[in-house]
N, C-alpha and C positions, 0 to 999 in steps of 0.2 A: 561516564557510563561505559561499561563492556560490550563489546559490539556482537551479534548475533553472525555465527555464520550458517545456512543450509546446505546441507553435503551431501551428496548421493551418490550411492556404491555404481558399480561396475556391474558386468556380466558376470551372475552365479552367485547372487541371492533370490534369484526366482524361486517361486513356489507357490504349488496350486492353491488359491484359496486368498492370495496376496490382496492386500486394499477391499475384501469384500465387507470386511464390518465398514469401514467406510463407506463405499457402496450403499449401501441399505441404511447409512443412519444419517449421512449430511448429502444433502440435496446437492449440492455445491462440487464434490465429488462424483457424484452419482451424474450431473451433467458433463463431467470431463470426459468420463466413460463412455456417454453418450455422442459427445462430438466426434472423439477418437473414433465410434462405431461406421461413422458414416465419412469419414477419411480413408478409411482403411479396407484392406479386401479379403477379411474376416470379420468372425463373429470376437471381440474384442475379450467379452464379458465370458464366454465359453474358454477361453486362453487363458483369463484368470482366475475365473472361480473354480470350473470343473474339470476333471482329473482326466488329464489328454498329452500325447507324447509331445505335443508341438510345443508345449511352453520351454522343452530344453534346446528347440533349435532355434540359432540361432536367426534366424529371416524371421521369428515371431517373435524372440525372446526380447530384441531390442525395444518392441513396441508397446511390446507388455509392459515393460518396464518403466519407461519414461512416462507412459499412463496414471500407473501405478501413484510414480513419483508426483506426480502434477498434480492427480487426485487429493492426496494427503495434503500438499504444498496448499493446496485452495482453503482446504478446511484448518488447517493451522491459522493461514492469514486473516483469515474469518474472526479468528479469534484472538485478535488484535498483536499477533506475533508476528514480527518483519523479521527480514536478515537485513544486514550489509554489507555481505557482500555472499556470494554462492560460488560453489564449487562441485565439479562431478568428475569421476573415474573413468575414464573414456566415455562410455554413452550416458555415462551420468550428467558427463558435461552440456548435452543437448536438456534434459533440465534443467541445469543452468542458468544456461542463458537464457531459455523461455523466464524461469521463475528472474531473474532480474532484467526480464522486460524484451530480450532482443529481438524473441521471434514469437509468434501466436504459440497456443499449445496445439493447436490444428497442425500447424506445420511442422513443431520439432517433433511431434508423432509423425507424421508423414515422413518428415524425414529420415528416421534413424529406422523406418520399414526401409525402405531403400538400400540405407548402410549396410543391415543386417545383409539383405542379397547380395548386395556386391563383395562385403566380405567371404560371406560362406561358401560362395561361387568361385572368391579366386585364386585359390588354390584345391586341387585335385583331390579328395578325399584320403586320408591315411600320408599325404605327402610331408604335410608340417605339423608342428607340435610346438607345447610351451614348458617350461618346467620353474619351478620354483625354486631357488636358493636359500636357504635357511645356514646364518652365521659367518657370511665374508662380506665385507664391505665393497661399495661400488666400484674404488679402484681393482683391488681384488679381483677380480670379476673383470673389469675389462680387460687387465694387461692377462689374466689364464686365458680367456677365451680371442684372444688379438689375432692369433693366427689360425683360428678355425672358419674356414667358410661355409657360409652361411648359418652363422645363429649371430646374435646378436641382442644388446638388452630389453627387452617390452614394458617393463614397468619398476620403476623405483618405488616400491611400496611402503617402506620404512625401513631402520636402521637394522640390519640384519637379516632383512627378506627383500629380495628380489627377484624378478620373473625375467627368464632370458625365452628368447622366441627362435623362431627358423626351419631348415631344413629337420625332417626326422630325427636322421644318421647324425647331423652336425651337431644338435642337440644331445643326442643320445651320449657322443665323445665327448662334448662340453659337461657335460654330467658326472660324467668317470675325472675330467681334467680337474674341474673346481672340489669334486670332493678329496682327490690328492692335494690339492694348495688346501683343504681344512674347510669346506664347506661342512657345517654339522650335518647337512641333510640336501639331498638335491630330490626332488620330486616333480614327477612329470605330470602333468594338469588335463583334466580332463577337457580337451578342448577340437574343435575339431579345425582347426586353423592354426600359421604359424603367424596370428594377430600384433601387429604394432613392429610388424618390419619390410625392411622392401619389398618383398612378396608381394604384400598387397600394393603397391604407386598403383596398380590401375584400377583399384576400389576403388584410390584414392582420387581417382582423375574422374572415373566415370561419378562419385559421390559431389565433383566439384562442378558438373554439370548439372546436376538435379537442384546444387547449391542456387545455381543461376535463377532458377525459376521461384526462388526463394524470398520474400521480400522482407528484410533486417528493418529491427524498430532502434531510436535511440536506448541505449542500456539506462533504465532506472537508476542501480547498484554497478558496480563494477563485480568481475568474477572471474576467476584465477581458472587460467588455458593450462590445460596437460602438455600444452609443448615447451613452454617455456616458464612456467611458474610462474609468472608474470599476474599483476592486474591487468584488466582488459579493459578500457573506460572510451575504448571508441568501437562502434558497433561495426566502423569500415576493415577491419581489421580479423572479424569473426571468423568470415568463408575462408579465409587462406588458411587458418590457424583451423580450421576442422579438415581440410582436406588434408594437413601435412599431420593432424591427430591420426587417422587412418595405418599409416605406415611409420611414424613417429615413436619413438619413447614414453611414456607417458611419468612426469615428475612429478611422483605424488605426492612421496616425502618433502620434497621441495617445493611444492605448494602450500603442505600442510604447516610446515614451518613460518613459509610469507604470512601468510594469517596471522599465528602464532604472533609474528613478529608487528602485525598492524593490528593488534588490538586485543587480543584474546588474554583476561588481565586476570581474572575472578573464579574462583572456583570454592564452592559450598557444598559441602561433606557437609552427611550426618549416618555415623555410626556409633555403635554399643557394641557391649561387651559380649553378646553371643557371636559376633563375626570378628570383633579382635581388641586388645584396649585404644585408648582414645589416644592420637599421635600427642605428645608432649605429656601422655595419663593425664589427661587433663582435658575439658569439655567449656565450650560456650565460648573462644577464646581465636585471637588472630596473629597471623602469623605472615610473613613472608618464605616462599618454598625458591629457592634457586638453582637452578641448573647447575651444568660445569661450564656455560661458554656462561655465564653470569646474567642470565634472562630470570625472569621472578614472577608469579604469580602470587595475588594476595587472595591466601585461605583463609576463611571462615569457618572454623571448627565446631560445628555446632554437635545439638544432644541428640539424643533416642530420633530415630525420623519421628515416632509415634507420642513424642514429646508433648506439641500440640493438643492429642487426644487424652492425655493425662489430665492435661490442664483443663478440659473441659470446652476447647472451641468447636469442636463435634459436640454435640450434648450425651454425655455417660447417662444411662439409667442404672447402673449398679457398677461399686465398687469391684476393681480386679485387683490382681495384684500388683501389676505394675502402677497404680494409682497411689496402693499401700505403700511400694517399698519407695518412692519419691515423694509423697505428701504424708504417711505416716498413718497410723490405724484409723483416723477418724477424717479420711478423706472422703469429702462432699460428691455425693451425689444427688442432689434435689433436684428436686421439680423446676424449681427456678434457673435454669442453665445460666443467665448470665449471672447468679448468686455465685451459681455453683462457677463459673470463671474469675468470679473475682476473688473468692476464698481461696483455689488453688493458686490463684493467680500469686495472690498474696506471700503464701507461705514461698512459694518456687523463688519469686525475688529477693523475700527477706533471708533465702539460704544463700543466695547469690552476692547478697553483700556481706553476709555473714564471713564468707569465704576469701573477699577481697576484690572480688568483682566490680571493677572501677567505671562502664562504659554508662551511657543514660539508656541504652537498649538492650533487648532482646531478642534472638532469634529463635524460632524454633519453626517445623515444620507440621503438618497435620493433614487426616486422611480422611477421606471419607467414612469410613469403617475402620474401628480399633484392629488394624490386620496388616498383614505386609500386603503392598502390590495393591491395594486398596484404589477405588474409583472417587470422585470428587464427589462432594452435597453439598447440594443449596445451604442446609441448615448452618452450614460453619458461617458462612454471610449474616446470616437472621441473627444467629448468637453474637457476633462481634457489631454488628447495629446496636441489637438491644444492648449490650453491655457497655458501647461506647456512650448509648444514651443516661444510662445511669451512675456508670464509675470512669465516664473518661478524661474528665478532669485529673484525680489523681492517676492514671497511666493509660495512656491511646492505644486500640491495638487495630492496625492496619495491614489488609490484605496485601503482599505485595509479590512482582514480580521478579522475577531476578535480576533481571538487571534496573529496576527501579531500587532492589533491594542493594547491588552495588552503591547507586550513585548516594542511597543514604547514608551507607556507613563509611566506604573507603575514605572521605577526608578529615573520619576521627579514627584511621587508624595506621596514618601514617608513620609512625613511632613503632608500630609493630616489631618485634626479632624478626631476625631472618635466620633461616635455619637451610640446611641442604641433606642428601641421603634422600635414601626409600623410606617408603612407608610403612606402621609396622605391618607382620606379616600377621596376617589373621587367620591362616593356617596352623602356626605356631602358639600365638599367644590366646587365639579362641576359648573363653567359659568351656562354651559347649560341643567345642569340638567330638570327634569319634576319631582316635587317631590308632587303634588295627584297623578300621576302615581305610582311612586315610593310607595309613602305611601298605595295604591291599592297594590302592587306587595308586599309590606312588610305582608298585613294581607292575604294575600294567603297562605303566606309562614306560617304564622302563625298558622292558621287553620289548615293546612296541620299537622302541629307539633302537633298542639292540638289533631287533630284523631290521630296520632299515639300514643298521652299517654294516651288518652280516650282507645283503643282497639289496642295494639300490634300486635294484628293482623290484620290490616286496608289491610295494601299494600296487602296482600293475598284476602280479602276479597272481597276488590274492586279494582280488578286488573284493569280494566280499566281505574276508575276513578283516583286509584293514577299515572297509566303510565301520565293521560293527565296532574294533577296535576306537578308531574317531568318537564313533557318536556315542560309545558308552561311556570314555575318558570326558567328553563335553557334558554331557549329563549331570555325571556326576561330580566334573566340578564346580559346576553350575550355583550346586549347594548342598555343601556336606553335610547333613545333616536329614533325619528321616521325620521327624515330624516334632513342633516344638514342645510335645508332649513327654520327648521320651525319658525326661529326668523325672519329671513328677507320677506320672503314670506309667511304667517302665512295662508293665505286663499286660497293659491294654489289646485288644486282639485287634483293633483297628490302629495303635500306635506302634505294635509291632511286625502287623502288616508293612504300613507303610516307611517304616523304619528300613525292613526287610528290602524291600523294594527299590530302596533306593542305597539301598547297600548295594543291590545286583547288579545295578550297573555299573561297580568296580567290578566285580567279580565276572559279569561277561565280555568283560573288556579284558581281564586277565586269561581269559578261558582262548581267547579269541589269537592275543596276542602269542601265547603259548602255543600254539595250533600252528600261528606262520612260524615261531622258533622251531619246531618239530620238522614241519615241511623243509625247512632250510636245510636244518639237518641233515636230513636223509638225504635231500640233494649233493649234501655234503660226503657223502658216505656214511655217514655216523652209525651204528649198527649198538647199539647201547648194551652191555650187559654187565650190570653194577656186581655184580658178587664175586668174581675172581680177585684174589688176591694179588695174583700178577698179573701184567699187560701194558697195554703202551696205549698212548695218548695222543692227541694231535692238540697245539694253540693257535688260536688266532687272533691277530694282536686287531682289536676294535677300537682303541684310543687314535688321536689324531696327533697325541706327542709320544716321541721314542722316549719311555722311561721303565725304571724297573720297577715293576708290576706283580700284584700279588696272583699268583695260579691255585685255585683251589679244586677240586673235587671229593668226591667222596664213594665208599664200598662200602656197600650196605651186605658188613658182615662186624660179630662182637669180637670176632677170635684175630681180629690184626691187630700187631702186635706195634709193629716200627716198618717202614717201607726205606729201599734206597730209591732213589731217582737220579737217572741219567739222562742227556741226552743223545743223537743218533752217533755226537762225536765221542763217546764214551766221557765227558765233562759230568761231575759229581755236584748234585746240587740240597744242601742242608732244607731238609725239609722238618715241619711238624705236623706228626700224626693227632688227632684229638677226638674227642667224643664227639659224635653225629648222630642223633636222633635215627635209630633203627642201624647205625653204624660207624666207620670213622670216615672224618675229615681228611685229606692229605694236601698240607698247604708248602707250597714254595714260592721262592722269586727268580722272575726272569726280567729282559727286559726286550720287548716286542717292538716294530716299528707298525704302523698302521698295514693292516692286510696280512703283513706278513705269518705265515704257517710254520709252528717247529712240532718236529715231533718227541716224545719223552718216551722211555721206559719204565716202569715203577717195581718194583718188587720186594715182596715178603722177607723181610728176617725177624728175626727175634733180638728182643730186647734185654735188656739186661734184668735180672732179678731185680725188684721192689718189698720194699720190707717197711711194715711201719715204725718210728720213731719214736718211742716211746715217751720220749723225755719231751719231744714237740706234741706229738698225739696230734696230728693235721687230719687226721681220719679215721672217726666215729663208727661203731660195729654196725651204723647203716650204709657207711662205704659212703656217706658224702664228704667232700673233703672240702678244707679250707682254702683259704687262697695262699701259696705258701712264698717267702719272700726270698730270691736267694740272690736279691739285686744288695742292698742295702737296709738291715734292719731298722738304722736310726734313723732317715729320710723319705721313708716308703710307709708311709701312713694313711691306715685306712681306716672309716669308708669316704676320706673329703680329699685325700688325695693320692696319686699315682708317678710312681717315677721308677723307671730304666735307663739303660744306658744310651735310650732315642733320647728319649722325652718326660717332661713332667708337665702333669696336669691338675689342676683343684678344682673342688667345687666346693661349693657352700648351699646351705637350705635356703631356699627362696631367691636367690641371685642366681642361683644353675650353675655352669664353668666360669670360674672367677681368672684363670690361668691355665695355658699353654704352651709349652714353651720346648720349642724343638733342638735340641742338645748337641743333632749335627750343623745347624747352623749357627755355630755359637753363642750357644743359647737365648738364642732371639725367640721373643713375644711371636707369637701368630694369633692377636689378635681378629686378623683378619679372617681367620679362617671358620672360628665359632664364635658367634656371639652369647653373652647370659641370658640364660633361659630360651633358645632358638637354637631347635635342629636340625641338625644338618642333614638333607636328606642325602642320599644317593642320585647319580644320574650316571645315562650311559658314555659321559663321554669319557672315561676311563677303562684299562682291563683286558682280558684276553679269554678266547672262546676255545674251549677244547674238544677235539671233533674224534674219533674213532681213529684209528688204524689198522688196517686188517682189508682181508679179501671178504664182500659180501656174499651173502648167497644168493643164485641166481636163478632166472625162472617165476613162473606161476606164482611160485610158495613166497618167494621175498615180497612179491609185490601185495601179497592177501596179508601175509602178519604184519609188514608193515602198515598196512592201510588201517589195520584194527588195533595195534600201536600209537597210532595218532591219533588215539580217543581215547587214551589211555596214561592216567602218569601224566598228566600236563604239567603240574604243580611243580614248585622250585618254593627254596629260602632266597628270601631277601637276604644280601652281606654285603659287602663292599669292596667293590673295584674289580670281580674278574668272572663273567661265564662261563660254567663247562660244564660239558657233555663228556660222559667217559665211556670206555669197552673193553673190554681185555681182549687179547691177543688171539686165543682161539676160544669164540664164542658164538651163541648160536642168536636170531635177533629178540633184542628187547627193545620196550620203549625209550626215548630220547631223556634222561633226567637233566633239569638244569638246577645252578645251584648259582647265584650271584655273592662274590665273596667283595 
């Protein structure tokens, strides 16, 4: 059988309102709250339900929390769900070990009111901080930071994010240091301590006196210490292991793993085709999933979550359509619900063998209401009684739990494949995707990346703008999609309401992150005026590899003709002019190291006469022209495939890019780079940002059109690989344009 773990987060998932449906609907909960009330020296229930500044400090926030957690913990086991073992994020871990037994919940609330003060107490306000690492691995991370004093790592969080702790300043340098060694992102945390380092030994000492007065029960379960990753399975052992939590490390990844590694075997999906196709296109079916160190979990691939309600273990009173398109036009809905189970029941199986479906079972899942997110009914009980009473001879159908539902199938499906890889993307190969929403929500995301490599310090800077950036990019990836109306009813004023709605939050997530690109800007000098034909430029290389890199911009004017491009050494660089909506492109290559700024000059010339070819005729007296080949006429074949003197590429209808193949690396496969039928998006970690050059204008007047500039023109094209901002040489101010190439 799979074993159960219960985990609970850390500081900075508070929020007002926490556990209060609990609260109010399980007695069981609603007394943890009440114990808590009278341990503590607050009003408990006021910190969590109602909107007060104390739930974000941290002398309250500890106590709230592990309440919180305790609460929920009661009313799960209530309901006949154990773990075996528990595990928490620093003050998670004081749940913990209450929930596998070690200490009362009276006292691990009491005590982590305690911790809270001694922590927040002991260091001076403004003195320490924490920051996140996004994209270097742990060694990484400690041999950059080896010779900075004071900071130091606070939390192993997973593979690719880490939290380093400490002094302000020490911090602040460790931030700048790791993003030159290639951290994708270093971000400072909103915290008012520099938590889980020496700083604190004297929390740590005064937290290990308060321990004293504490009295440890034998552990139930065993449960995994943030200090050493370790199981814990003697209760003598707790107090040392929370006092040296305080000023410690905390191993989360390395805890999450020991688990991982003791037991955690089972995992049961149930998706369809509006979130993405089925892994192996195929449904109902088991597999083995394996890592790269060679560790394996056995999946269970099951159907629709809503599956169950098709079949009729909810009781249907009228036909939908998802009834019709899996049991077929004269799908049962009777009065008689377990009739109407066994009729569907029937056909669902007989298509399952039909198909080759070899196991003696079925899984499927069911809701209480035919809907996502749906609450549990009694009724599905009543239906599967009555149905067992009359057709369960020929097929039993039994409530079960997950891991009941483990132990019944895993020893008929030993013989399963095993396969390795991601899983598909459901982004990509989504029905019902919205993908210019999508591709909207992708250059949000983008931009957003892009100011944090532009200024490290953006999220500080523009706290607002990046909170709105976050929460509108989480929104809406949440679920793309505006309501599951909007294919069938396309014009509904309520389905394009909330279609609308939920488009917006790409769109002020774009607005937002465009706004700190602008601000950066300016900061930068940038002084934008897109219509000069001549003028100079500035790059700035935002990748974290030295490679040549595509530089684009654009002059929003029709009459440019062909541009030279230099840079400050007088070095001549082949560029190409092209059509640009409202004007032209001007694209080159350079090759940039991170950070580093070049600056160009661009200027006007004229182009040679164009005359159309009569005998080709490439362009129609509407002036659209064809795509004209002057690579190779017998190998260059369109519209399935593409080849130059880089590269060739194919596609085909319904496979997507069948071939790619890169011409300077003799002619090797890049497989790897695109899959058939999955797009590749863009991201920021490629490219180079172009900034103005020129003397600004000063005074009053710069600061008023700039401020009303930045409300102005946010907008940019999605392209690939390079941001710029452009201005010519003697110009008066305009807004900041970008353009991602």
């Amino acid at each position: 059988m799979s074993k159960i773990a219960f985990v609970y987060p850390g500081q900075g998932v508070q929020a007002v309102g926490m556990g209060k449906d609990f609260y109010e609907n399980s007695a069981l909960a609603k007394e943890i709250y009440e114990r808590a009330d009278k341990v503590l020296d607050f009003d408990i229930c006021h910190i969590c339900f109602e909107e007060n500044e104390e739930i974000n400090n941290t002398e309250y926030t500890q106590a709230a929390l592990v309440t919180t957690y305790l609460a929920i913990t009661a009313e799960i086991e209530n309901r006949g769900i154990h773990p075996d073992v528990t595990a928490g994020l620093s003050l998670g871990e004081y749940a913990a070990i209450a929930a596998a037994g070690g200490m009362t919940e009276e006292d691990a609330i009491k005590t982590v009111r305690q911790r809270g003060i001694f922590m927040n107490r002991a260091v001076p306000d403004g003195e320490g901080t924490m920051a996140a690492i996004l994209g270097l691995g742990a060694e990484e991370i400690d041999s950059a930071i080896a010779d900075i004093e004071g900071v130091s790592v606070a939390n192993y969080n997973c593979p690719g994010q880490i939290v380093i702790t400490g002094k302000k300043q020490a911090v602040s340098e460790a931030m700048k240091v790791l993003e030159t060694a290639g951290a994708r992102r270093a971000i400072e945390l909103n915290v008012s301590g520099p938590f889980h380092s020496k700083f604190l030994t004297e929390a740590g000492n005064q937290l290990g006196e308060t321990l004293e007065q504490i009295e440890m029960h034998p552990l139930k379960i065993p449960y995994v210490t943030n200090v050493t990753a370790q199981y814990v399975n003697d209760i003598q052992d707790t107090k040392e292991l929370l006092v040296k939590q305080v000023y410690s490390p905390v191993c989360w990844e390395q805890s999450v793993r020991n688990m991982i590694e003791n037991g955690v075997e089972f995992f049961f999906t149930n998706v369809h085709c509006h979130h993405g196709m089925y892994p192996l296109y195929q449904n109902q079916n088991a597999f083995f999933w394996e890592n790269a160190s060679g560790q394996r979990l056995l999946v269970w691939n099951g159907e629709h979550y809503n599956l169950g309600n098709v079949l009729g273990l909810q009781p249907n009173h009228a036909v939908n359509w998802m009834m019709r398109n899996r049991l077929g036009e004269d799908a049962d809905a009777g009065t008689s619900f377990s009739d109407q189970l066994h009729t569907n029941l029937d056909k669902y199986l007989t298509e399952c063998e039909t198909e080759g479906y070899s196991y003696d079972f079925i899984v499927t899942a069911v809701s209480g209401v035919f809907s996502d997110n749906a609450p549990p009914s009694a009724e599905i009980m009543e239906t599967i009684r009555a149905y067992n009473e009359k057709y369960g001879q020929e097929v039993r159908v039994e409530m079960v739990s997950l891991q009941e539902l483990y132990a019944a199938i895993a020893p008929k499906l030993t013989d399963a494949p095993v396969y390795r890889g991601d899983w598909t993307d459901w982004w990509a190969n989504g029905v019902g995707s919205t993908p210019y929403a999508v591709k909207h929500y992708k250059d949000a995301d983008h931009r957003w990346q892009l100011a944090n490599r532009l200024d490290p310090d953006a999220e500080a800077r523009y706290p607002a703008l990046s909170e709105t950036v976050q929460d509108n990019l989480m929104l809406y990836a949440e679920h793309t999609w505006g309501h599951s109306s909007t294919i069938t009813n396309p014009y509904d004023t309520m389905v394009l309401n909330l279609d609308m709605r939920k488009n917006s939050y790409a769109s002020k997530a774009h607005e937002a992150a465009s706004l700190m690109l602008c601000s950066i800007a300016e900061k930068k000098g940038d002084m934008l005026r897109y219509y000069n034909t001549t003028g100079a430029v500035r790059a700035v290389g935002v990748s974290h590899t030295s490679q040549p890199q595509l530089i684009e911009f654009y002059i929003e004017t029709l009459a440019l003709e062909d541009v030279e491009v230099r840079d400050l050494a007088g070095n001549l660089y082949t560029c190409q002019v092209s059509p640009h909506p409202r004007g032209r492109k001007i694209s080159f290559i350079d090759t940039l190291s991170y950070g580093e700024e070049k600056e160009y000059i661009y200027t006007a010339r004229h182009k040679a006469p164009e005359t159309l070819n009569t005998r080709h005729c490439y362009m129609g007296a509407e002036e659209v022209r064809d795509i004209v080949n002057d690579y190779d006429p017998v190998t260059y074949r369109l519209p399935y495939e593409v080849e130059n003197k880089f590269f060739r590429i194919c596609y085909k209808p319904g496979d997507g890019i069948t071939s790619f193949v890169d011409k300077r690396r003799n002619g090797r496969h890049c497989h790897s780079i695109l899959h058939a039928g999955v797009p590749a998006y863009a991201s920021a970690s490629g490219g180079a940002v172009l900034f103005l050059r020129g003397a600004p204008r000063t005074g009053s007047q710069y600061s008023r059109q700039t401020r009303r500039n930045a409300h102005r023109k946010t907008d940019g094209n999605h392209l690939h690989g390079t941001w710029s901002c452009v201005h010519p040489v003697a110009s008066a101010l305009q807004p900041c344009r970008y353009s991602k190439s």
